[in-house]
Backbone of each chain as ProteinMPNN parsed JSONL, in Angstrom:
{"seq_chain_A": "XXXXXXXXXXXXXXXXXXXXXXXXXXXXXXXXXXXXXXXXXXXXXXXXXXXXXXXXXXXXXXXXXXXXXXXXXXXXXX", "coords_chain_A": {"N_chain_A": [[30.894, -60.242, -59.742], [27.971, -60.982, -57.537], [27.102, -63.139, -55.773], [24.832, -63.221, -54.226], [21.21, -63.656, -54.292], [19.489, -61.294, -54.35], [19.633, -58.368, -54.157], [18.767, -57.133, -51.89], [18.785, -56.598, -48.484], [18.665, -58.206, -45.678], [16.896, -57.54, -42.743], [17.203, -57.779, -39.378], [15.109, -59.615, -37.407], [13.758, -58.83, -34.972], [15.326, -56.712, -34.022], [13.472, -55.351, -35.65], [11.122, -55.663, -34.216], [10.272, -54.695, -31.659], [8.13, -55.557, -30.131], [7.993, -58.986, -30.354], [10.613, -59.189, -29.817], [10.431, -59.232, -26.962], [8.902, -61.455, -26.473], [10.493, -63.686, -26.706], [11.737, -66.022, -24.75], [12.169, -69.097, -23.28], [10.067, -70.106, -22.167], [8.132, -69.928, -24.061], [7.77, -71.498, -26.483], [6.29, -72.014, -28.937], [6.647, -69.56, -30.812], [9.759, -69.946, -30.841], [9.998, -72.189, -32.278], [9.967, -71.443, -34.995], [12.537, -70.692, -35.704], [13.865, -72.735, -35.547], [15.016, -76.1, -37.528], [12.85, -78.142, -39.001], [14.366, -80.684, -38.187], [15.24, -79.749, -35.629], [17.295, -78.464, -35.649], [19.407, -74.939, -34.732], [18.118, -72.546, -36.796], [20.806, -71.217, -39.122], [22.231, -67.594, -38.759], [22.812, -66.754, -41.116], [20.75, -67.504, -42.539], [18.239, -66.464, -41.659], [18.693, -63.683, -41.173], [18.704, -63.013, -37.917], [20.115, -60.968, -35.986], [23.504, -60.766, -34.562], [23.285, -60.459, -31.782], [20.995, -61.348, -30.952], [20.905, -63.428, -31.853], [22.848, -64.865, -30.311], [21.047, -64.423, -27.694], [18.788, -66.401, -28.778], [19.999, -68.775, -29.069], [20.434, -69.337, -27.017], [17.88, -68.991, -25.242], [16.856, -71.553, -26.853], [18.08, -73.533, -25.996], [17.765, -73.579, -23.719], [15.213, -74.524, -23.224], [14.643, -76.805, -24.902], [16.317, -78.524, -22.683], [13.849, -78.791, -20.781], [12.009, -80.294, -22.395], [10.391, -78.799, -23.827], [10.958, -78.487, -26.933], [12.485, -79.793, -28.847], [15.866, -82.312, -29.269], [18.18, -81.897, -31.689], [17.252, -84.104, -34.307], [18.673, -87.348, -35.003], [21.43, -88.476, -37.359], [21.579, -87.083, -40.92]], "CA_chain_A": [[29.457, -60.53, -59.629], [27.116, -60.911, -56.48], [26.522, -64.274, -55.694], [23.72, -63.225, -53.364], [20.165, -63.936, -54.773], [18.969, -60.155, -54.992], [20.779, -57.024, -53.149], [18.15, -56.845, -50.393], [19.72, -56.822, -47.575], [17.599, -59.004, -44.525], [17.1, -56.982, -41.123], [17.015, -58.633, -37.774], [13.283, -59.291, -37.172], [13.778, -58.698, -33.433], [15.325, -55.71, -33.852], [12.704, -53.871, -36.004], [10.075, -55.766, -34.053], [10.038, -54.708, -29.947], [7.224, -56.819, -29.461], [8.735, -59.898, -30.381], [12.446, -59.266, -28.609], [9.855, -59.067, -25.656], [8.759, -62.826, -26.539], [11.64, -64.17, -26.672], [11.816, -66.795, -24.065], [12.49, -70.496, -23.226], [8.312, -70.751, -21.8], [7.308, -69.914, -25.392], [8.391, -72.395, -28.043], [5.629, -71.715, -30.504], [7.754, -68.323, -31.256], [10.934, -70.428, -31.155], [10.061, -72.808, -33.633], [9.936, -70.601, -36.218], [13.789, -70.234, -35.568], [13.988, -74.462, -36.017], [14.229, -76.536, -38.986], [12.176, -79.275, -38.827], [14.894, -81.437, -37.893], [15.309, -79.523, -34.987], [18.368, -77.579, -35.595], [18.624, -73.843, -34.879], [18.349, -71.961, -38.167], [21.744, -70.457, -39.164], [21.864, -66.38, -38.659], [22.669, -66.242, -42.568], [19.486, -67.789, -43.483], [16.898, -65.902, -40.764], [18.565, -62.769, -40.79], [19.017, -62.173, -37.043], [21.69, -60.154, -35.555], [24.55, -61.624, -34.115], [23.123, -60.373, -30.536], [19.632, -61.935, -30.61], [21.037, -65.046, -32.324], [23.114, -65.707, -29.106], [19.849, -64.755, -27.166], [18.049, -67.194, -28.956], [20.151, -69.994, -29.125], [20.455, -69.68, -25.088], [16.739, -70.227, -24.658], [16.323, -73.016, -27.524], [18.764, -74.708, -25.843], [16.362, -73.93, -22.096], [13.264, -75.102, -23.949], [15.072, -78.406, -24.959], [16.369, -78.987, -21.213], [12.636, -79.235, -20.005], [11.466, -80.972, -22.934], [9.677, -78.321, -24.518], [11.729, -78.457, -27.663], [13.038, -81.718, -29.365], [17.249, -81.913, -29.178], [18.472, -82.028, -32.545], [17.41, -85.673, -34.466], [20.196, -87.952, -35.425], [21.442, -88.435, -39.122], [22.229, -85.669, -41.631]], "C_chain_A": [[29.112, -61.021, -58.225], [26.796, -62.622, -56.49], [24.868, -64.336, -54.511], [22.699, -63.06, -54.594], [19.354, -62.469, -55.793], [19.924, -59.466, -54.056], [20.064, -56.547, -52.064], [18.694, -57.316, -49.427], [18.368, -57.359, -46.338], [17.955, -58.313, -42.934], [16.613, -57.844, -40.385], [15.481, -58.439, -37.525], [13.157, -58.681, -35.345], [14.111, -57.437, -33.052], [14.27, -54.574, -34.62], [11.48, -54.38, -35.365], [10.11, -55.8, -32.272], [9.415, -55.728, -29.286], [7.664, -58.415, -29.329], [10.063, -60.272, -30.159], [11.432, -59.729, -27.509], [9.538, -60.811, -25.681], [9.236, -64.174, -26.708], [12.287, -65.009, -25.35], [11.744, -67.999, -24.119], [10.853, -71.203, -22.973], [7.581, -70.748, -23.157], [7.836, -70.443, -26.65], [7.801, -72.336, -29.131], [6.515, -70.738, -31.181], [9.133, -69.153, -31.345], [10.959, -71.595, -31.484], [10.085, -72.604, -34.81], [11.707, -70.479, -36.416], [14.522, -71.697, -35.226], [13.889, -75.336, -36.668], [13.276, -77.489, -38.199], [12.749, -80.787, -38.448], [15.263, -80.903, -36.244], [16.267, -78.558, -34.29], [18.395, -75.939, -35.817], [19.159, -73.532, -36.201], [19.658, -71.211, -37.951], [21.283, -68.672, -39.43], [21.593, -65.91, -40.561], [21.396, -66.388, -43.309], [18.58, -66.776, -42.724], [17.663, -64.731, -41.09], [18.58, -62.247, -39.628], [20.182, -62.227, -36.587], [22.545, -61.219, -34.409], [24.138, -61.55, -32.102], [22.027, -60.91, -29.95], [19.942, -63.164, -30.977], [21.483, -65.794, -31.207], [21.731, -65.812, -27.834], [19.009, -66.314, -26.93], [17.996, -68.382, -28.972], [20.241, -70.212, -27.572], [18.642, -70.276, -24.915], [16.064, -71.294, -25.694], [16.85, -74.031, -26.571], [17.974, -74.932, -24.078], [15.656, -74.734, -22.238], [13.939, -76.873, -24.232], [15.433, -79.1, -23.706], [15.097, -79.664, -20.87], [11.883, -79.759, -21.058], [10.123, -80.216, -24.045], [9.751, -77.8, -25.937], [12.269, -79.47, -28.356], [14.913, -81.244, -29.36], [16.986, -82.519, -30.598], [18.127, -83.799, -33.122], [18.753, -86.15, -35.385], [20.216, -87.819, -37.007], [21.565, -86.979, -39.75], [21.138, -84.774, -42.104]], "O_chain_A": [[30.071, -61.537, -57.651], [26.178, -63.117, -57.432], [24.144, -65.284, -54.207], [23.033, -62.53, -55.655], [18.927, -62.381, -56.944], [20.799, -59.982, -53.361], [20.528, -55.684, -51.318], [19.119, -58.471, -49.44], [17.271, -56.802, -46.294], [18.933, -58.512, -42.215], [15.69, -58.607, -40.673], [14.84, -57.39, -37.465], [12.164, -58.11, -34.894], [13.574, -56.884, -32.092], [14.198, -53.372, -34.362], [10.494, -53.743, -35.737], [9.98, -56.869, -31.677], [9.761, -56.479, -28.374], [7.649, -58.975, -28.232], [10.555, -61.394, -30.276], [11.717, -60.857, -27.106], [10.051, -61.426, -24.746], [8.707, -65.28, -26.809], [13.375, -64.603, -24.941], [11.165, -68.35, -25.147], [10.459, -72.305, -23.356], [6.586, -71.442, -23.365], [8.244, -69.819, -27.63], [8.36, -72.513, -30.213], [7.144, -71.142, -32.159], [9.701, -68.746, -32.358], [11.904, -72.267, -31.072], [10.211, -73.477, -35.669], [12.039, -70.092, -37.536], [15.632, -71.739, -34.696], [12.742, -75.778, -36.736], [13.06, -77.5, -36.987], [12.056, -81.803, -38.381], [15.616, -81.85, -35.541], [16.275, -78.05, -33.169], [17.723, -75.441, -36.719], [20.195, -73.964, -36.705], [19.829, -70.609, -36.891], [20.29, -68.372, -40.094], [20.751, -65.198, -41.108], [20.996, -65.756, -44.287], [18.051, -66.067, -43.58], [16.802, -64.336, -41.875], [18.495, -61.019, -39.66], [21.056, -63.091, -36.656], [22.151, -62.146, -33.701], [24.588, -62.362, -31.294], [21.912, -61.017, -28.729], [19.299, -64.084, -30.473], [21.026, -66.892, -30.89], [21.433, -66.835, -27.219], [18.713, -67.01, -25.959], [17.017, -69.128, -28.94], [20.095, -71.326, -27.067], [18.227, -71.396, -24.618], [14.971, -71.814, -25.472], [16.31, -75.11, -26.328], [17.733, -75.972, -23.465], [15.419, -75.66, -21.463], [13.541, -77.889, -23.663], [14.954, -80.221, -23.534], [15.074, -80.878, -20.671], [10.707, -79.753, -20.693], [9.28, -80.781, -24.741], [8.974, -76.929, -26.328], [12.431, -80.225, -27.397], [15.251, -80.063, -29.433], [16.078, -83.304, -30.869], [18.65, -84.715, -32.487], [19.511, -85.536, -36.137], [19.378, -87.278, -37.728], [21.632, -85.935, -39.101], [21.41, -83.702, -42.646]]}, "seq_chain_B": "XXXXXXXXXXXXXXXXXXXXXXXXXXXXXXXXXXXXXXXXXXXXXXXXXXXXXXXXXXXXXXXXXXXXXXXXXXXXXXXXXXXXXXXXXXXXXXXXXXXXXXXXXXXXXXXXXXXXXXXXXXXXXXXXXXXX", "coords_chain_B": {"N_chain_B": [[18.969, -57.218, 2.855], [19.918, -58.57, 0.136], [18.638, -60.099, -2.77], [18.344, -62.913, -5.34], [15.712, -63.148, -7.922], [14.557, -65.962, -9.214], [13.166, -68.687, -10.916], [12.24, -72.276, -11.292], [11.557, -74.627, -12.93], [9.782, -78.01, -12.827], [9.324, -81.274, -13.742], [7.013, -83.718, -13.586], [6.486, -87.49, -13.174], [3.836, -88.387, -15.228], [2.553, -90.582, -13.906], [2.744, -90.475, -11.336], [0.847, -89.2, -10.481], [-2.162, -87.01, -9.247], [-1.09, -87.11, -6.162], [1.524, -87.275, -6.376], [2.027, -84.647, -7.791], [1.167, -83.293, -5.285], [2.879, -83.576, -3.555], [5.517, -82.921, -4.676], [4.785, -80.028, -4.272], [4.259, -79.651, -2.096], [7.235, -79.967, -0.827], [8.701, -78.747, -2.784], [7.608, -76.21, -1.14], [8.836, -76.297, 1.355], [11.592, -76.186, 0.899], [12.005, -73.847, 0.693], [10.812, -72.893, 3.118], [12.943, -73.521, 4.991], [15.107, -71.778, 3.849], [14.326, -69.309, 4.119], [13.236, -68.123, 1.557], [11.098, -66.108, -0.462], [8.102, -66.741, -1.934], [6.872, -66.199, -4.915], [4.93, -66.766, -6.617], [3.264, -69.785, -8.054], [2.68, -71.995, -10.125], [0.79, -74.523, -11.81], [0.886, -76.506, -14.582], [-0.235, -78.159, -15.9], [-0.472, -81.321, -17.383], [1.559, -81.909, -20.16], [2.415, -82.601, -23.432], [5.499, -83.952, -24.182], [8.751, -83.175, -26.029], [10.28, -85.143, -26.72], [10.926, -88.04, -25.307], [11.329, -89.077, -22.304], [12.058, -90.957, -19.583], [11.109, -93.366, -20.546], [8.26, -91.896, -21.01], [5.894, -90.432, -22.855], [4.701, -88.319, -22.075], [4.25, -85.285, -20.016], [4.042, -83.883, -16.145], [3.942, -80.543, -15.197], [5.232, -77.799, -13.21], [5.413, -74.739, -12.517], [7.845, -72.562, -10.93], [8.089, -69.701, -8.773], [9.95, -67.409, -7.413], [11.761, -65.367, -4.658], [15.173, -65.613, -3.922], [17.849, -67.146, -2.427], [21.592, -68.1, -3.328], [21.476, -70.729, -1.789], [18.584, -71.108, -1.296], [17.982, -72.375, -3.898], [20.24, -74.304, -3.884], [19.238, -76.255, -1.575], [16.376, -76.482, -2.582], [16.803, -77.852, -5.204], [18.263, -80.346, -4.731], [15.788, -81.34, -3.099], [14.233, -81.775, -4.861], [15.577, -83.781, -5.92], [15.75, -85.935, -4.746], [13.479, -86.784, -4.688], [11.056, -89.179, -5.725], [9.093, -88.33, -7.932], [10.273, -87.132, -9.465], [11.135, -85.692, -12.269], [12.696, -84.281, -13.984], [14.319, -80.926, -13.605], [14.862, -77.273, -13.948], [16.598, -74.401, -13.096], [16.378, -70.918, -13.487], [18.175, -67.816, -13.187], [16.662, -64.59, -13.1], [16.989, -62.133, -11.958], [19.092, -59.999, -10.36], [19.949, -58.863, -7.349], [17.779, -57.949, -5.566], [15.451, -56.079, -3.736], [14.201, -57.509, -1.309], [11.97, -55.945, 0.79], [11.143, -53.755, -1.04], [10.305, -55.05, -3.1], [7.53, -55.492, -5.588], [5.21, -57.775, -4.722], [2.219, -58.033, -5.27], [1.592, -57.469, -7.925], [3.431, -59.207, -9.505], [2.714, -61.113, -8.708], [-0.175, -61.624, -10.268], [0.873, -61.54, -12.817], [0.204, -63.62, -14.856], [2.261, -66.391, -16.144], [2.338, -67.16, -19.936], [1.471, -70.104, -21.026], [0.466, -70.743, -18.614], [-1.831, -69.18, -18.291], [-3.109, -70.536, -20.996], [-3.08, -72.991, -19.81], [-5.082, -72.913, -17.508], [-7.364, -72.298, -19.004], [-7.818, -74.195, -20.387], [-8.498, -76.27, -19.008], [-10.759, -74.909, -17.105], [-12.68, -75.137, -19.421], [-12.883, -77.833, -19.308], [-14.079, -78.337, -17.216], [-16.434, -77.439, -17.753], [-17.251, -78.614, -19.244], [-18.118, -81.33, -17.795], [-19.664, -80.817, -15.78]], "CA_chain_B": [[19.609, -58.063, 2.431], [19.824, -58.347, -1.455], [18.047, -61.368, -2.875], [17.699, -62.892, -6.481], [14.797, -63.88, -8.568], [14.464, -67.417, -9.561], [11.94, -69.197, -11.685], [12.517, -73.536, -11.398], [10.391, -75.542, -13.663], [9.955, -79.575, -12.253], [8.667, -82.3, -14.687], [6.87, -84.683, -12.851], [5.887, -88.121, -14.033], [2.674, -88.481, -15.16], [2.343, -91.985, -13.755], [2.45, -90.382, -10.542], [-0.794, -88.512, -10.326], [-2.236, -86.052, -7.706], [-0.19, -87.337, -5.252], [3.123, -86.714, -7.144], [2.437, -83.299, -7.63], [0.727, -83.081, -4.1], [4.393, -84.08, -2.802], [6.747, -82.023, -4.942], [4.527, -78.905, -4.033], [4.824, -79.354, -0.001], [8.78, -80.417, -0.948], [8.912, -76.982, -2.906], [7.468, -74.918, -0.213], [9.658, -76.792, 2.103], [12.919, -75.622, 0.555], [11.934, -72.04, -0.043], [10.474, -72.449, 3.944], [13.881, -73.863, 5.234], [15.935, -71.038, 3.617], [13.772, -68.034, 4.14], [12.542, -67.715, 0.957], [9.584, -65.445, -0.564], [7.815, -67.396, -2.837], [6.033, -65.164, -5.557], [3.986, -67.787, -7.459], [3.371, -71.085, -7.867], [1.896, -72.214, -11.024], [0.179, -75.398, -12.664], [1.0, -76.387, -15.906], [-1.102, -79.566, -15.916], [0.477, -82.62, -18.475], [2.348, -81.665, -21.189], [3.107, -83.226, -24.493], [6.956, -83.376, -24.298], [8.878, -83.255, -27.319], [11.171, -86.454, -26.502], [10.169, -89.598, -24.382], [12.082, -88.842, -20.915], [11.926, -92.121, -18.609], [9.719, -94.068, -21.212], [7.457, -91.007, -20.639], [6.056, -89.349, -23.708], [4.361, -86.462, -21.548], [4.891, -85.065, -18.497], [3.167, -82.809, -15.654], [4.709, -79.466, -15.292], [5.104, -77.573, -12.386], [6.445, -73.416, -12.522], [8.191, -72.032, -9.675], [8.98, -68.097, -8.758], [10.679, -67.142, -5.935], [13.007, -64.346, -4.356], [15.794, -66.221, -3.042], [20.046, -66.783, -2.821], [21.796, -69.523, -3.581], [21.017, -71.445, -0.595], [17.779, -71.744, -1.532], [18.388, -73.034, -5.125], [20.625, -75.925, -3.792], [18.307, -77.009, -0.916], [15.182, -76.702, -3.821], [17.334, -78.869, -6.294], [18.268, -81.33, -3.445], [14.814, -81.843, -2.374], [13.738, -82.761, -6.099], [16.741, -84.977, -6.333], [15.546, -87.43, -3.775], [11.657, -86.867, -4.843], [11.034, -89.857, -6.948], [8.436, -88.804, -8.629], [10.421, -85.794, -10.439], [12.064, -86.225, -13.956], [13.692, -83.363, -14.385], [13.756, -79.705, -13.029], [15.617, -77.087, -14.306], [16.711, -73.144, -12.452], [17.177, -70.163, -13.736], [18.258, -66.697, -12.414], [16.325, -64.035, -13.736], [16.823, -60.867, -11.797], [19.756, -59.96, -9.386], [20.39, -57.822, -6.244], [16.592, -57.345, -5.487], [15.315, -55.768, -2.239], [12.31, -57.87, -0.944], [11.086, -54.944, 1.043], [10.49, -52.89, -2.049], [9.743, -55.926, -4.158], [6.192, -55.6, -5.927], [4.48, -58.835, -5.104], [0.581, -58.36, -6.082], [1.557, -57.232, -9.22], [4.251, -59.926, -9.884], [1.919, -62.686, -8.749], [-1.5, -61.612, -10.652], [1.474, -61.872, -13.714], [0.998, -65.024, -15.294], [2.976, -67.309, -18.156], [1.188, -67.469, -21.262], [1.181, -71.323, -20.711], [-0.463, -70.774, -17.055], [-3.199, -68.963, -18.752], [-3.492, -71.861, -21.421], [-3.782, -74.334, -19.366], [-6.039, -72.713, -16.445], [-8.509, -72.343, -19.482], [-8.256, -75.769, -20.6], [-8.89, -76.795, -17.26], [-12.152, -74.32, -16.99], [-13.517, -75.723, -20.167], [-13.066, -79.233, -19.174], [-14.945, -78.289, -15.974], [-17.872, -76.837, -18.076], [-18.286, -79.918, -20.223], [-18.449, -82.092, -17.004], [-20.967, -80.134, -14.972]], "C_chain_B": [[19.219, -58.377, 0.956], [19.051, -60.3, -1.675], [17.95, -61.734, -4.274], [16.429, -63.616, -6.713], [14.692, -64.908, -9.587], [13.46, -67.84, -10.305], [12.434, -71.168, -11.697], [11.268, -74.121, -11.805], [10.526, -76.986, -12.921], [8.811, -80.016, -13.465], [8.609, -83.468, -14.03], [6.422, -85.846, -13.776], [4.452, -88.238, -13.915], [1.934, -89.549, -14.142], [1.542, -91.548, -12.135], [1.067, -89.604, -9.977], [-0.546, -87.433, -9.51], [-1.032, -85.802, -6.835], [1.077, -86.475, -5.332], [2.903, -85.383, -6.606], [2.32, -82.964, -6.326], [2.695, -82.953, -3.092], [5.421, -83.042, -3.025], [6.31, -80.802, -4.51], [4.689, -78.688, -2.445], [6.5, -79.275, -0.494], [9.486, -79.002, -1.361], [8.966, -75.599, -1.865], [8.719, -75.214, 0.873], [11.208, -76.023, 1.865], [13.174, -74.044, 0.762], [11.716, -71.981, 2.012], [12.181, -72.325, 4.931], [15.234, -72.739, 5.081], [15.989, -69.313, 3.664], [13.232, -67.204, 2.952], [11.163, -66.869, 0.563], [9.458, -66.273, -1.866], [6.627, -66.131, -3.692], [4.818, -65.526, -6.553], [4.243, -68.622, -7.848], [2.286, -71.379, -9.228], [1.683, -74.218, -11.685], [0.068, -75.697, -13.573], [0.422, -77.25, -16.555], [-0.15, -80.277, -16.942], [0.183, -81.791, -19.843], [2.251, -82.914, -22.223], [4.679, -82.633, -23.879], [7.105, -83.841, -25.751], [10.018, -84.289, -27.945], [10.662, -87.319, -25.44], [11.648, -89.808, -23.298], [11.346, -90.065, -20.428], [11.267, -92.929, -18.91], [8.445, -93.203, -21.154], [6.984, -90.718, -22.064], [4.75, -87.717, -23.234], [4.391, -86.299, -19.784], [3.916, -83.943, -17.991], [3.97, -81.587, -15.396], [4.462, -78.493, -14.076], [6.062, -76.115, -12.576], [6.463, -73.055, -11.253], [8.642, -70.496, -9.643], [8.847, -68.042, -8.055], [11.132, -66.078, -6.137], [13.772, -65.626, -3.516], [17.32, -65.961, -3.047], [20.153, -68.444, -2.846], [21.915, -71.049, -2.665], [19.765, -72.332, -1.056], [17.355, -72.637, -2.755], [19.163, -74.495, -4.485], [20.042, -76.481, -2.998], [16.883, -77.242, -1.968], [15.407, -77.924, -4.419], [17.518, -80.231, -5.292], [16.9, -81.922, -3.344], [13.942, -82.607, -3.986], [14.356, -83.635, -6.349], [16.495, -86.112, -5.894], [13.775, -87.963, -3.376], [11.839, -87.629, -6.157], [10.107, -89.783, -8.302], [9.125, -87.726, -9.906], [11.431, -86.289, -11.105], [13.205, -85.65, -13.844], [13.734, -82.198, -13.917], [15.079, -79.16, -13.73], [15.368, -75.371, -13.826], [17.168, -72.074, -13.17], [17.583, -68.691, -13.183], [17.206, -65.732, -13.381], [15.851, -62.2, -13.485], [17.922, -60.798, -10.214], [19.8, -58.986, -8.566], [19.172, -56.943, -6.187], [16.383, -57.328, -4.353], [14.355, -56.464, -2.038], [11.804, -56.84, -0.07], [10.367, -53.478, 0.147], [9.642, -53.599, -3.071], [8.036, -56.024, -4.358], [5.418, -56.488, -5.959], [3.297, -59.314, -5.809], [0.8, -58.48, -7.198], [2.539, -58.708, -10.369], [2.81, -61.329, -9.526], [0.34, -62.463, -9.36], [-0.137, -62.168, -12.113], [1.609, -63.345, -14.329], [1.375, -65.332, -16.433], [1.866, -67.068, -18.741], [0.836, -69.566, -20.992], [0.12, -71.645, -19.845], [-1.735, -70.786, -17.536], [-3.721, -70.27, -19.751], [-4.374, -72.604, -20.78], [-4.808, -74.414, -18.307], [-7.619, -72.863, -17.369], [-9.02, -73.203, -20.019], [-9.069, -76.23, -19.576], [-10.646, -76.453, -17.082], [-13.173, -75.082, -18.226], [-13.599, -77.12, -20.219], [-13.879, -79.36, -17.883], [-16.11, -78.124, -16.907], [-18.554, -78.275, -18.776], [-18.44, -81.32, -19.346], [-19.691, -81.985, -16.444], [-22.172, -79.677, -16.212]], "O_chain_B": [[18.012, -58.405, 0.717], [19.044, -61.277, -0.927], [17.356, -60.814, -4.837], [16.031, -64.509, -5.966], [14.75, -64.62, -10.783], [12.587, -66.973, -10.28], [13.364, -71.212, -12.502], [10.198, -74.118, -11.195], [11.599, -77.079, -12.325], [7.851, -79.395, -13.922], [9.569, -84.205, -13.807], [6.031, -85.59, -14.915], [3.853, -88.212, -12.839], [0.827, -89.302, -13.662], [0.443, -91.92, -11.725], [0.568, -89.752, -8.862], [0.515, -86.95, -9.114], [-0.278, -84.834, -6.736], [1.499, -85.493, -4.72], [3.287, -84.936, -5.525], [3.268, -82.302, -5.905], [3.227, -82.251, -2.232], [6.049, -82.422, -2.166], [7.273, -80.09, -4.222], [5.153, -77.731, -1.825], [6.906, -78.114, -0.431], [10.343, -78.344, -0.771], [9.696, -74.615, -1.738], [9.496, -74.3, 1.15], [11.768, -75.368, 2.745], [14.177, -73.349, 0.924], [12.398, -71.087, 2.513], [12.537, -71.268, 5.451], [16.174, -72.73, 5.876], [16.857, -68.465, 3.456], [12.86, -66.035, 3.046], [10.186, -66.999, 1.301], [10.364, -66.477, -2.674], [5.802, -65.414, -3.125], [4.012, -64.768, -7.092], [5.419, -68.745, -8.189], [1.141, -70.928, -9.2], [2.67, -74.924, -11.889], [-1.017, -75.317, -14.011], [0.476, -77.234, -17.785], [0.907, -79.734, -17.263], [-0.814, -81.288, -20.361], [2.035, -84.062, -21.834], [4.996, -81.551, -23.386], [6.332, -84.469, -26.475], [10.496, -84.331, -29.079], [9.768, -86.86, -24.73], [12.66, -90.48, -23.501], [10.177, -90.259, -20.762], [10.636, -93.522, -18.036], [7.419, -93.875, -21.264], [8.0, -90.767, -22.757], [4.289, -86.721, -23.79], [4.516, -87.025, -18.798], [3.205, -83.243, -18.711], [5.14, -81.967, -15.432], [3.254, -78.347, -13.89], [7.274, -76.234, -12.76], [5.502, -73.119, -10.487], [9.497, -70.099, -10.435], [7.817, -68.441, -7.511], [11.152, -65.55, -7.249], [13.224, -66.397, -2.727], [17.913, -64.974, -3.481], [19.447, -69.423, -2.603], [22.382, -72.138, -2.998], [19.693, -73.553, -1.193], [16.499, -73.513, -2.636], [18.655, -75.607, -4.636], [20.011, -77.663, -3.341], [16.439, -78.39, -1.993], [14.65, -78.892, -4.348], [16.63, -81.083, -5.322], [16.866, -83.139, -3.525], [13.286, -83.645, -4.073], [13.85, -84.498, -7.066], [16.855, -87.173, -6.402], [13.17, -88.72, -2.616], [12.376, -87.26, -7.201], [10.117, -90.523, -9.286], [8.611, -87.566, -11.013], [12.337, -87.048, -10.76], [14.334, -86.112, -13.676], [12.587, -82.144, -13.472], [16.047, -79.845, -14.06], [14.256, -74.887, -14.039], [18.335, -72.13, -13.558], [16.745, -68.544, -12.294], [16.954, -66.216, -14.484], [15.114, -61.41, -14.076], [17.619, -61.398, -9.183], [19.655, -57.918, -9.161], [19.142, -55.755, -6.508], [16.844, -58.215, -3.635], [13.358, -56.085, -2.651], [10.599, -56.885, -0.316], [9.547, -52.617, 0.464], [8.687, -53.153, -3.708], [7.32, -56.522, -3.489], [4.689, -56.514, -6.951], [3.131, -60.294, -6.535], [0.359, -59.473, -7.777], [2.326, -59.016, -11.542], [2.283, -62.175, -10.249], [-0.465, -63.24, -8.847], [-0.285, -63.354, -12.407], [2.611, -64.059, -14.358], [1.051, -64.834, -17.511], [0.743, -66.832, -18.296], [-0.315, -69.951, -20.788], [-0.814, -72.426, -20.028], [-2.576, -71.682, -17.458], [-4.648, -70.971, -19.347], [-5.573, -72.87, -20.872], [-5.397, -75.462, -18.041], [-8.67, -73.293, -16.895], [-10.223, -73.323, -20.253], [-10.273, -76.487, -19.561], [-11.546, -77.284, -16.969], [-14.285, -75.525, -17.937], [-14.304, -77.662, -21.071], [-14.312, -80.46, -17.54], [-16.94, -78.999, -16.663], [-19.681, -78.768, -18.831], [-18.807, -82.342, -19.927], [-20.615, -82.793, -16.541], [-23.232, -79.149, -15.878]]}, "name": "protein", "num_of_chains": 2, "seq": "XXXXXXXXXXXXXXXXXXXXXXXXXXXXXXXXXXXXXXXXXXXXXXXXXXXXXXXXXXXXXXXXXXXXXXXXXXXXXXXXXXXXXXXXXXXXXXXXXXXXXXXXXXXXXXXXXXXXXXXXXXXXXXXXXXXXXXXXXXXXXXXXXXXXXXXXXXXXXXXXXXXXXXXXXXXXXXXXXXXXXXXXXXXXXXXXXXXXXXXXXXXXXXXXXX"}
């Protein structure tokens, strides 16, 4: 038996969406909060669905956007 | 001679006002003038919310930088913010290598602005309108 939820399988939003690979930068954090819990940590690929090549992308410019403060670094506690 | 393209953000403190920025922006050109830099735009990001409290700060003024340069001009840049008190933080990144500046498209690169730029130029305009 399947321990997954249903058998849909979750595509990379980045890859079926051009426009948004294109927005994909460290100057635009509204778009890369969506890809942050609310604690501040990036979402794991298993939960979002993106590909193993946009995930490293993405965690490169969360981790920009937090440098200059446009981002929160992870908060303490569990 | 091959050149890359740079982009350096600076986070000034608020505290410091005008001035501040007035300072880090000669200090900027300074670096870029010093090393032979082409500077390709210079942008205004006016005060920020940040999203952590840097130096007892909880917002900061923001300052975008784009250049053509080499790594010359990156460590004289960083240098010259290092020993500018009014700057927090700055941070460089590369973002295009082994570019010709005699082919390089400037108009078009400098009408190009951030989405932020635009933001905050229109903040700006509508805080003019409700003065005047």
């Amino acid at each position: 038996m399947s321990r997954k939820s249903n058998g849909k399988k979750k595509t990379c939003p980045f890859l079926s969406d051009p426009q948004l690979a294109a927005e994909l930068d460290y100057k635009n954090p509204e778009m890369l909060k969506r890809y942050v819990t609310d604690r501040g940590r990036i979402v794991p690929r298993r939960i979002s669905g993106v590909c193993a090549f946009y995930q490293r992308k993405l965690a490169q410019e969360i981790k920009r956007a937090r440098a200059i403060g446009l981002l929160p670094y992870a908060a303490k506690g569990v | 001679m091959f050149m890359r393209k740079y982009e350096t953000i600076v986070l000034i403190s608020p505290d410091s006002g005008d001035e501040g920025v007035q300072k880090v922006t000669t200090r900027l050109r300074e670096g870029m003038a010093t090393t032979s830099a082409k500077e390709i735009r210079l942008e205004d990001w006016g005060v920020k919310r940040l999203a952590y409290e840097l130096n007892g700060n909880r917002r900061s003024h923001y300052l975008y930088l784009l250049y053509l340069g080499t790594n010359k001009t990156v460590a004289e840049v960083e240098r010259l913010m290092k020993i500018t008190e009014a700057v927090m933080k700055y941070q460089t990144v590369v973002l295009e290598d082994r570019i010709d500046p005699a082919q390089f498209d400037f108009d078009t690169e400098r009408r190009n602005l951030t989405e932020i730029a635009k933001r905050a130029k229109a903040k700006a305009e509508a805080r003019r309108e409700v003065q005047a």
